[in-house]
TORKOL-4160 file (C-alpha; in steps of 0.2 Angstrom, whole numbers, padded with zeros to 4 digits, m for minus):
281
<pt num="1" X="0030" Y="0068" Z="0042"/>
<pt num="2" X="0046" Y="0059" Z="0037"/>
<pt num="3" X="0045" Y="0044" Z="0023"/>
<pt num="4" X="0032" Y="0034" Z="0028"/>
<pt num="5" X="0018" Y="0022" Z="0017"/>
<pt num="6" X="0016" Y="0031" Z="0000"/>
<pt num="7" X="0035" Y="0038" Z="m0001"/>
<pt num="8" X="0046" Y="0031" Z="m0011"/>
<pt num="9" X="0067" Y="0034" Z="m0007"/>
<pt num="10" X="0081" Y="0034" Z="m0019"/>
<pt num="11" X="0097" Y="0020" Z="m0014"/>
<pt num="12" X="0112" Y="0015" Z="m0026"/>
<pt num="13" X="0101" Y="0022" Z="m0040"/>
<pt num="14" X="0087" Y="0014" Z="m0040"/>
<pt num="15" X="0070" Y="0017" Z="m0033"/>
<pt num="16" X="0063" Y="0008" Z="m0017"/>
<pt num="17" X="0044" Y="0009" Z="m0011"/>
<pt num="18" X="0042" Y="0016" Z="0009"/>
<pt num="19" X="0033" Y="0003" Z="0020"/>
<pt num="20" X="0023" Y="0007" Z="0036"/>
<pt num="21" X="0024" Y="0019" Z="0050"/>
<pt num="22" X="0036" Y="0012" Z="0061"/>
<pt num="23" X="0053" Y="0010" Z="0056"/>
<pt num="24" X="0070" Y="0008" Z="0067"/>
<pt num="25" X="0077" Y="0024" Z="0071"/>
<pt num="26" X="0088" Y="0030" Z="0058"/>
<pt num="27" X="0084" Y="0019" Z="0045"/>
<pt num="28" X="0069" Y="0017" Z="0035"/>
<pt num="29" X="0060" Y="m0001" Z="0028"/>
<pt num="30" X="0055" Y="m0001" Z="0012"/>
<pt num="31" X="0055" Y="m0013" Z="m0004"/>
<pt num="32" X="0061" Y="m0011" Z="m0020"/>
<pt num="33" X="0050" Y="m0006" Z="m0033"/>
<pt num="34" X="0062" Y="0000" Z="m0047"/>
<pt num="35" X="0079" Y="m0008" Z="m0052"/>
<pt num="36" X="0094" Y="0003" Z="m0061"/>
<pt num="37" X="0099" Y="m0005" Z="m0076"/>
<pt num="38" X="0111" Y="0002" Z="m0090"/>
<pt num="39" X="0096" Y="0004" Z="m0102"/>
<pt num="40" X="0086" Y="0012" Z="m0087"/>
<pt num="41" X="0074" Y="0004" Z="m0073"/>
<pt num="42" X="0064" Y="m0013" Z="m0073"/>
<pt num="43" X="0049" Y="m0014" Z="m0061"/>
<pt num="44" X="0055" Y="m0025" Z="m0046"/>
<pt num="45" X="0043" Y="m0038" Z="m0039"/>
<pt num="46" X="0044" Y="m0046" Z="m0024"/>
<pt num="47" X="0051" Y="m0049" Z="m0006"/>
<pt num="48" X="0066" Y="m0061" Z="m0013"/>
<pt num="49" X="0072" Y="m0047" Z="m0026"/>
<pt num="50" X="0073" Y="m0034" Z="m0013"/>
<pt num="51" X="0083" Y="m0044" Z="0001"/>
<pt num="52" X="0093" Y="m0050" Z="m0014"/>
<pt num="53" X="0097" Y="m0032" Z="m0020"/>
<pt num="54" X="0102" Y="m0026" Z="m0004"/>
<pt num="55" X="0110" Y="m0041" Z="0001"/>
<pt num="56" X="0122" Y="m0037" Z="m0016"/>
<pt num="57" X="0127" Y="m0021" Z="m0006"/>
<pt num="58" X="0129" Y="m0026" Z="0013"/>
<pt num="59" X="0121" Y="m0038" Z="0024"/>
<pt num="60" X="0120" Y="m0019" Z="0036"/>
<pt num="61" X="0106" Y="m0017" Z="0027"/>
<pt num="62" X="0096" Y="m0033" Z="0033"/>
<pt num="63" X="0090" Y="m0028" Z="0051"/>
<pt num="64" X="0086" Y="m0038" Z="0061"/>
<pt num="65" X="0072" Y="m0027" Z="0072"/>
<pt num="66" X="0066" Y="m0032" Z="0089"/>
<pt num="67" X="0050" Y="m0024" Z="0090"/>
<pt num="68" X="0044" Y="m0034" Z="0074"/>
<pt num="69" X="0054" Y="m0049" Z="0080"/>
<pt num="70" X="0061" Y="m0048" Z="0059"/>
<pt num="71" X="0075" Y="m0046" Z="0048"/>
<pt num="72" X="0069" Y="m0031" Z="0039"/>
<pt num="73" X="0074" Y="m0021" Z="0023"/>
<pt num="74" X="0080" Y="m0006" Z="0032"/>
<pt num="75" X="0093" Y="0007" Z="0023"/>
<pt num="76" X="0102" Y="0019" Z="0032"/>
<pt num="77" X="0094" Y="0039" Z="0031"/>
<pt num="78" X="0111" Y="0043" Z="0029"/>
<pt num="79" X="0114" Y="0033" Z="0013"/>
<pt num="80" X="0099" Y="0037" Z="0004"/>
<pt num="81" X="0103" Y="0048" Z="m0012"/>
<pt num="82" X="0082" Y="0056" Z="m0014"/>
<pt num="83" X="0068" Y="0054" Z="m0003"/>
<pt num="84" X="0052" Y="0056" Z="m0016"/>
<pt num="85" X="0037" Y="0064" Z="m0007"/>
<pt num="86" X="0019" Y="0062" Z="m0015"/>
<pt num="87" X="0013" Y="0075" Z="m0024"/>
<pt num="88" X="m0003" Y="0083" Z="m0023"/>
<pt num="89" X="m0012" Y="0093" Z="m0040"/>
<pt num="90" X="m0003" Y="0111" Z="m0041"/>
<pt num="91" X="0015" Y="0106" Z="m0046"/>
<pt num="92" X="0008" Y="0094" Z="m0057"/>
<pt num="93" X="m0001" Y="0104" Z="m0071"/>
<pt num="94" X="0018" Y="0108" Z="m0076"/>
<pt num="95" X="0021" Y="0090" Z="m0079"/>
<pt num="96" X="0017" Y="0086" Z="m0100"/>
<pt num="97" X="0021" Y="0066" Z="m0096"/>
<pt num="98" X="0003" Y="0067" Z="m0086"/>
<pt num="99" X="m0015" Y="0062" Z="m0093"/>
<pt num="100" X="m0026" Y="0077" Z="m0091"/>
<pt num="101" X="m0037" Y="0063" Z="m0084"/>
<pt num="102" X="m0024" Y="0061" Z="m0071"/>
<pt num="103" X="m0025" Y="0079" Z="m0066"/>
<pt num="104" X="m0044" Y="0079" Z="m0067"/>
<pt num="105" X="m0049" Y="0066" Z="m0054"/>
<pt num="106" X="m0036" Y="0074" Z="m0043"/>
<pt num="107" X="m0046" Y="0091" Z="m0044"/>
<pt num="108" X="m0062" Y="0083" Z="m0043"/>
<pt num="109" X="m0056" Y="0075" Z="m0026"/>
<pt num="110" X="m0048" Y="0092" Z="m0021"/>
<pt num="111" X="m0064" Y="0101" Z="m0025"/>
<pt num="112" X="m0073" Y="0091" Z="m0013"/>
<pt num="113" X="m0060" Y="0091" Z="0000"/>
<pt num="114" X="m0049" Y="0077" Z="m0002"/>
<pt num="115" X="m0031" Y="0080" Z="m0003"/>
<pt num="116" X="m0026" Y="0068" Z="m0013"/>
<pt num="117" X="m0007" Y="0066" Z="m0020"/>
<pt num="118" X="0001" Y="0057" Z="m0033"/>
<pt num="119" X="0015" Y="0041" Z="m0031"/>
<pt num="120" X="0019" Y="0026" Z="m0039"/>
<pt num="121" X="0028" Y="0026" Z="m0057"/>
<pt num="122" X="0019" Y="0042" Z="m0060"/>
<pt num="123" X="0028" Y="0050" Z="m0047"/>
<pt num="124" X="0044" Y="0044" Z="m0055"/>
<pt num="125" X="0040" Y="0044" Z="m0067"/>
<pt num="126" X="0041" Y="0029" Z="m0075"/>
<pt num="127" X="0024" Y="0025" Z="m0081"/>
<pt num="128" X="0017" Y="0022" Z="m0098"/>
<pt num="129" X="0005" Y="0022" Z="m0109"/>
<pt num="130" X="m0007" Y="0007" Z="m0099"/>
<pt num="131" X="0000" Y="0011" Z="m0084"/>
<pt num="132" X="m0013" Y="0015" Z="m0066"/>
<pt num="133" X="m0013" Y="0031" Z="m0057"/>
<pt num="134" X="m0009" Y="0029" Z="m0037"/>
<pt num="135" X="m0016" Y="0040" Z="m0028"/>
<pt num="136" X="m0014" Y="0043" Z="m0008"/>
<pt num="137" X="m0022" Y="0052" Z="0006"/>
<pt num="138" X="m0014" Y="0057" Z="0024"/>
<pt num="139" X="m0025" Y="0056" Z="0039"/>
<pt num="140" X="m0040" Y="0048" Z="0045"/>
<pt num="141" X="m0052" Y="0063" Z="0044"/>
<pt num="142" X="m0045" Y="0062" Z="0027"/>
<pt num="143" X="m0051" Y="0044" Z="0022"/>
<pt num="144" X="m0066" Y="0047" Z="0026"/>
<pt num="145" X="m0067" Y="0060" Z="0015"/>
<pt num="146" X="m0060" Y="0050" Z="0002"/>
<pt num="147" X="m0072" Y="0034" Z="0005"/>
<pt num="148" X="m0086" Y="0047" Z="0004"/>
<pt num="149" X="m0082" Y="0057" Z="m0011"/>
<pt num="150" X="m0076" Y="0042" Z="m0021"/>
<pt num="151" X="m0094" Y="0032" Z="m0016"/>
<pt num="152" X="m0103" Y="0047" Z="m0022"/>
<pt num="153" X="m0094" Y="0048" Z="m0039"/>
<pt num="154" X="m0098" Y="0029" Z="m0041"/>
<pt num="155" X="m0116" Y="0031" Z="m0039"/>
<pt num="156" X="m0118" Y="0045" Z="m0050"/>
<pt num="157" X="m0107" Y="0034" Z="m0063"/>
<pt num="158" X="m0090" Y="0047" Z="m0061"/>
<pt num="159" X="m0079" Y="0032" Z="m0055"/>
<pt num="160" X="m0084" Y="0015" Z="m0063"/>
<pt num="161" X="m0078" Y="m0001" Z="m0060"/>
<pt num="162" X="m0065" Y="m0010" Z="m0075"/>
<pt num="163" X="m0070" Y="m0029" Z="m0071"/>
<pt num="164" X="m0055" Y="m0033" Z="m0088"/>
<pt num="165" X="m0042" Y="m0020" Z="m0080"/>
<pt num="166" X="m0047" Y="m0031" Z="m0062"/>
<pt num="167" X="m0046" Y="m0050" Z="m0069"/>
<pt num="168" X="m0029" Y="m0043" Z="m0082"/>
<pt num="169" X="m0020" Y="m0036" Z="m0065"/>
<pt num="170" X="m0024" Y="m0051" Z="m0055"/>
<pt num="171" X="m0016" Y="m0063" Z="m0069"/>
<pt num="172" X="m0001" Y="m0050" Z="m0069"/>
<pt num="173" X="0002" Y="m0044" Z="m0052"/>
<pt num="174" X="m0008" Y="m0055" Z="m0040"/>
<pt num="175" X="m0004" Y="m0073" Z="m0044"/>
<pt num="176" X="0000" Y="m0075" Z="m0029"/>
<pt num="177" X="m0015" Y="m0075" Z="m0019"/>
<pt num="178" X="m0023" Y="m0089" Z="m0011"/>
<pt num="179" X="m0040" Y="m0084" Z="m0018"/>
<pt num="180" X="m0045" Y="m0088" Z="m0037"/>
<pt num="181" X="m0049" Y="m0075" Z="m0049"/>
<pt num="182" X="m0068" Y="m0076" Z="m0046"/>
<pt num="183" X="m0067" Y="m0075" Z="m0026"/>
<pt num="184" X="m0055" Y="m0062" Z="m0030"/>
<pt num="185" X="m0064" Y="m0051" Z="m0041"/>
<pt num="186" X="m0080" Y="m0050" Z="m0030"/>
<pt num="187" X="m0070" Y="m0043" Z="m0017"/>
<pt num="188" X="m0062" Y="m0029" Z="m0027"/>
<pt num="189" X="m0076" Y="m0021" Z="m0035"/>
<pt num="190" X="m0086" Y="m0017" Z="m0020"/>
<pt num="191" X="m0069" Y="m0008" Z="m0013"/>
<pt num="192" X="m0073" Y="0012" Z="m0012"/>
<pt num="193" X="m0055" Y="0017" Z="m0017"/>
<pt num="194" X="m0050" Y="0009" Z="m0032"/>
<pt num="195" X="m0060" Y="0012" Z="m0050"/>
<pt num="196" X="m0061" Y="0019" Z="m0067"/>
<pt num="197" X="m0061" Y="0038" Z="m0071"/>
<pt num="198" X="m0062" Y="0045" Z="m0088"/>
<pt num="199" X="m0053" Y="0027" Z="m0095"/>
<pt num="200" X="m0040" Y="0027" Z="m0083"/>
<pt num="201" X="m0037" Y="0014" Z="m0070"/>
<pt num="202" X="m0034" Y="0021" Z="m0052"/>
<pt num="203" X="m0033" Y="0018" Z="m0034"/>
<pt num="204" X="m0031" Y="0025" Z="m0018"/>
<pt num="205" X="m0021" Y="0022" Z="m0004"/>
<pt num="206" X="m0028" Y="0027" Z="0013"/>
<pt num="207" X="m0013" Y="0028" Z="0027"/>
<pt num="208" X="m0015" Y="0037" Z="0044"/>
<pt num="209" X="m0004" Y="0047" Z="0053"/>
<pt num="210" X="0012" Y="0039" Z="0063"/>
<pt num="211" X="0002" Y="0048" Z="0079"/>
<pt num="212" X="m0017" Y="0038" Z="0074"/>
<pt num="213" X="m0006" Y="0022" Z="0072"/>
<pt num="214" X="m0012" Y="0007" Z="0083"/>
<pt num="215" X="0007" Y="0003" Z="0090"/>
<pt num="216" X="0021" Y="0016" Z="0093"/>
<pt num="217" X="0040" Y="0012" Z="0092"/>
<pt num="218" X="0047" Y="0000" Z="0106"/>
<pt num="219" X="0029" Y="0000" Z="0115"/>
<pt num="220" X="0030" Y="m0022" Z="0108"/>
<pt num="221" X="0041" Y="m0036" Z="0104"/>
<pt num="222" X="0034" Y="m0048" Z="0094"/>
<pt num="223" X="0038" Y="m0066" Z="0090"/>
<pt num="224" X="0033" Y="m0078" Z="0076"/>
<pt num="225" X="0024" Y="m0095" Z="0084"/>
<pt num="226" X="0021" Y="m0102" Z="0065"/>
<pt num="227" X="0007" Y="m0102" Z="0054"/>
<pt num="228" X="m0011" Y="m0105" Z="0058"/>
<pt num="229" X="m0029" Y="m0107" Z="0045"/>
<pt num="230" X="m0043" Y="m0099" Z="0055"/>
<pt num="231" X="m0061" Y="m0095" Z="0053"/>
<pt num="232" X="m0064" Y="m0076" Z="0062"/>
<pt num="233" X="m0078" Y="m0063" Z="0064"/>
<pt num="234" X="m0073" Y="m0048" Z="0060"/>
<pt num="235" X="m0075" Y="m0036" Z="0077"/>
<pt num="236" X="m0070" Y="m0020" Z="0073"/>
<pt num="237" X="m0065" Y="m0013" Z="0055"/>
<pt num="238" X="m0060" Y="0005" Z="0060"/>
<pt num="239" X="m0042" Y="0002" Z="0051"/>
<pt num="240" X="m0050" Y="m0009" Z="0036"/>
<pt num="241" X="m0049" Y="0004" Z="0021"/>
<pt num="242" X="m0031" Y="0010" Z="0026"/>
<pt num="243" X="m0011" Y="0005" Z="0021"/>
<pt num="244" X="m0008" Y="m0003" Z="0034"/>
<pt num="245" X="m0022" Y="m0011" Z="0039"/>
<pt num="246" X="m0029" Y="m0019" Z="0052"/>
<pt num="247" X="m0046" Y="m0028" Z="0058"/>
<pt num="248" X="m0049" Y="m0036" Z="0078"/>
<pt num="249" X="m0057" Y="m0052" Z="0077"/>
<pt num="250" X="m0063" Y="m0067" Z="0085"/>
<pt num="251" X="m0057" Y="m0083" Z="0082"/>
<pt num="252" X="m0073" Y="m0097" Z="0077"/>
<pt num="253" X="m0063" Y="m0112" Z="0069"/>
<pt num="254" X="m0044" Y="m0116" Z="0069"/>
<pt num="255" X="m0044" Y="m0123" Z="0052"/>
<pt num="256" X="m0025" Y="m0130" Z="0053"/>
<pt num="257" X="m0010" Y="m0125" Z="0063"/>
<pt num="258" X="m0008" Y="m0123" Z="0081"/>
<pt num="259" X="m0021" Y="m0123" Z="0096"/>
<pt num="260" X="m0013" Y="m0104" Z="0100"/>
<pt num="261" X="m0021" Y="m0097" Z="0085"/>
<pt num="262" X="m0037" Y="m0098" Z="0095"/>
<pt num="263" X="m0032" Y="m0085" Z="0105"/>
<pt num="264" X="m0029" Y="m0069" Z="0091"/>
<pt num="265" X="m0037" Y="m0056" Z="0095"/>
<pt num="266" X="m0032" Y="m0046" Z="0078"/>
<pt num="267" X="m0024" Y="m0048" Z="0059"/>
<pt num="268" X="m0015" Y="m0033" Z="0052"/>
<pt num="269" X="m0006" Y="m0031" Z="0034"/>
<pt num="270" X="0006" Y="m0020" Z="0028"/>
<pt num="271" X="0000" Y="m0022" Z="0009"/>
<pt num="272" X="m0014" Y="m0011" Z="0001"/>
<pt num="273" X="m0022" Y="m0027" Z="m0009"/>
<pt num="274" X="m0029" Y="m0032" Z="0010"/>
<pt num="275" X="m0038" Y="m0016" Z="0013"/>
<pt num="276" X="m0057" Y="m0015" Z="0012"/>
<pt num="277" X="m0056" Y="m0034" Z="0013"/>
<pt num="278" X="m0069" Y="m0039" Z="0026"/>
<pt num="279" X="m0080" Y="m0029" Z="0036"/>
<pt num="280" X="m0086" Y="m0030" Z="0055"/>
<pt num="281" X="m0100" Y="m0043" Z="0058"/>
């Protein structure tokens, strides 16, 4: 398993976040999450910032991928400096920069079979004091053990739901959204992977294997048509809970845009914040 969703890779000194399962041979796509600066890093946000940095270094590493029918953000393998796996609970009861509440969910997952490693700024860490744990699994057998465990922890009050942590990172980090903070919020806290243990604020990742994905390298080319507002029943959620994520549906009302929107068949997401979003029927 090479860097893939979850990793994170190490280029011209700063940190960039892995994205996906498919990536053009001998590169890899991902976004950057940490920027080098003289006093140390500053958390990156955003697609502009990344094309801008890499831009900054050579427009070699804007590809233009045929499958995706995209410029990507795709570095050379050969010019990468770390490539950062996820880390699961043994080497991590060395580290004294961790919250024993950290280390404790992860063993309480372990302890019920989920396999669960650590990434995000506490894997580089980078954290501080207020800052999430993120947490990811491997697999889709493992997923389901994660959406299992973590439901029973919530209904025996192990895992709570932080409604102020919710709203404060949706003013912060999701601004963005199309949704307002209300419609927003009443989708994430019936979301199985994301909650409150001992005080601190976590979530998990979900991401299958390269060989349970949906789409294999070169098996497509796609081609943007434009933008289309639809209306869909959701058909099949089998991907919903994972990063990426995916969800077959069937198109009811074309709200704006053009009448080929009528004819998707599916809606997939390479960001974590649409997992566990709708579910089938």
């Amino acid at each position: 398993m090479g860097p893939i969703e979850g990793w994170y890779v190490t280029f011209r000194g700063s940190h960039l976040a892995v994205k996906g399962l498919i990536h053009p041979e001998g590169r890899v796509v991902a976004v950057l999450a940490w920027r080098r600066h003289r006093e140390g890093f500053m958390r990156a946000r955003g697609l502009i910032e990344t094309y801008a940095f890499l831009k900054e270094h050579g427009e070699r590493y804007l590809f233009f991928d045929d499958q995706s029918g995209q410029v990507l953000p795709a570095v050379p393998l050969a010019e990468l400096e770390a490539i950062l796996e996820p880390q699961n609970v043994a080497p991590l009861r060395k580290r004294g920069d961790l919250s024993e509440s950290v280390r404790a969910l992860m063993e309480e997952l372990a302890d019920h079979g989920v396999e669960a490693r650590l990434t995000g700024s506490m894997l580089l860490g980078l954290h501080g004091p207020g800052s999430d744990a993120d947490l990811v699994v491997y697999s889709i057998e493992q997923r389901k053990a994660a959406l299992e465990v973590l439901g029973e922890m919530r209904s025996r009050g192990r895992v709570e739901v932080n409604v102020e942590h919710l709203l404060r990172d949706f003013a912060e980090r999701r601004a963005d959204s199309l949704m307002g903070p209300r419609e927003w919020l009443a989708h994430e806290v019936r979301k199985s992977l994301l909650g409150s243990y001992r005080g601190l604020p976590f979530s998990v990742k979900a991401v299958h294997l390269p060989e349970e994905h949906w789409e294999v390298r070169r098996s497509s080319r796609w081609r943007s048509m434009g933008e289309v507002a639809l209306v869909c029943e959701v058909l099949d959620d089998v991907f919903a809970p994972d990063t990426p994520n995916m969800y077959r549906v069937r198109p009811i009302e074309l709200l704006w845009g053009r009448e080929e929107g009528m004819e998707v068949g599916w809606v997939e997401s390479l960001r974590s914040r649409f997992s566990e979003q709708a579910r089938a029927g």
